[in-house]
N, C-alpha and C positions, 0 to 999 in steps of 0.2 A: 661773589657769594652774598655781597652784605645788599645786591640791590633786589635778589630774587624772591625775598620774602616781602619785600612793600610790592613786587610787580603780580606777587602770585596773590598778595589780599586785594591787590586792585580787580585783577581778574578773574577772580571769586566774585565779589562786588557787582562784577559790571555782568555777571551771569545771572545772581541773581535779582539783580534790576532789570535784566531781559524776560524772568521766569515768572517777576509780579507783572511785570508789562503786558506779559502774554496772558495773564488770567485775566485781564479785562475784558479778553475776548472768548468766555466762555461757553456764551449763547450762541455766538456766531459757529463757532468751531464743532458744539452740539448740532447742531443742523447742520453743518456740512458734515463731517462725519455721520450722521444719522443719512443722507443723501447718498453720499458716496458709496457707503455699504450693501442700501437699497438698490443702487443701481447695477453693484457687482453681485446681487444676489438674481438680481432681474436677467441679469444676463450679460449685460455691455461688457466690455472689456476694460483692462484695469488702466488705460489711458483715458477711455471715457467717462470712467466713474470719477477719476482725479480730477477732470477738467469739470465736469460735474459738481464734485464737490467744494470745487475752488471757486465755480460760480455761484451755487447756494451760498458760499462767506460773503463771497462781496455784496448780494444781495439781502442779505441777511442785515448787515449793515448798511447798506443806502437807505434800506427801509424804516430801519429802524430811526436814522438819524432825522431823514426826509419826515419821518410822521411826528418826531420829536419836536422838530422847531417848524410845522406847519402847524399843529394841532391848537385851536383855541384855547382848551380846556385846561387849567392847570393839572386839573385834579388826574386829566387821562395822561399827560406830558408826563406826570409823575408816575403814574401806574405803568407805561410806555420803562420809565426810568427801572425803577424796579425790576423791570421783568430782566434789564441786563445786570442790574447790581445785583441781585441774588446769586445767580450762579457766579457770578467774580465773585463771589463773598466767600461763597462758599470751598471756592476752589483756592482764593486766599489764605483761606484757615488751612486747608491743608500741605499745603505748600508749605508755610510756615511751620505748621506742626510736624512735618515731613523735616524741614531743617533742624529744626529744634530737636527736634530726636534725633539725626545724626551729628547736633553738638554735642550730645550728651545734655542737654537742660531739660530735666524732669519737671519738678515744683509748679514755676511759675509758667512752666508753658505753654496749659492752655490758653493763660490771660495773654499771653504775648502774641500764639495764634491770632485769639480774638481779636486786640489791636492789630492785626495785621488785615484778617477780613475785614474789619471796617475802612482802612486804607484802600484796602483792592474795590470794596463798592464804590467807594465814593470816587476816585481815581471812573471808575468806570461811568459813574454816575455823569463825570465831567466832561467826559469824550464824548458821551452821547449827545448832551449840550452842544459844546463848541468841539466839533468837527477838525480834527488838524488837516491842514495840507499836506 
């Protein structure tokens, strides 16, 4: 009984580090979802709209990454940066504000959202840089 409550905040934890993780990918997932849906309204079927849509992400990504650190320009490298830190940012805050409301913290937690979307862009900001394997 006494190890179930460190194992159950650990994996609270380790969910919600999957849930900010996954808002870094918010651009990408907007376009495929945007793709996938187009393609089950066009007609394909709901195998080909998935494989569809699972190729607009990765493309979505290559592209963006490939023109990130090919691009001369700082000023376009950063406009490029942008265009994925916003939607994480945004999808950051509410996430956050999503928790924060089902802890029960009122008050202070739109600023805590806020610090949280700035976390998730800039987090995003950095993937788009350096690329993980």
């Amino acid at each position: 009984m006494f190890i179930t409550l460190p194992l159950a905040l650990i994996g609270v934890g380790y969910l919600i580090y999957l849930l900010f993780g996954a808002a870094t990918y918010a651009l990408p997932l907007i376009a495929a979802l945007s793709a996938g849906f187009a393609a089950a309204h066009a007609g394909a079927s709901g195998v080909g709209a998935l494989l569809l849509g699972i190729a607009v992400f990765m493309l979505v990504i290559a592209v963006g990454r490939m023109a990130t650190l090919l691009m001369p320009s700082h000023q376009a490298r950063m406009a490029l940066m942008l265009l994925f830190s916003v939607p994480a940012a945004i999808l950051g805050y509410q996430v956050a504000s999503a928790l924060l409301h089902f802890g029960g913290i009122g008050g202070w937690g739109g600023a805590l959202a806020a610090i949280a979307a700035v976390a998730t862009a800039a987090v995003a900001a950095k993937l788009q840089v350096t690329p993980r394997v």
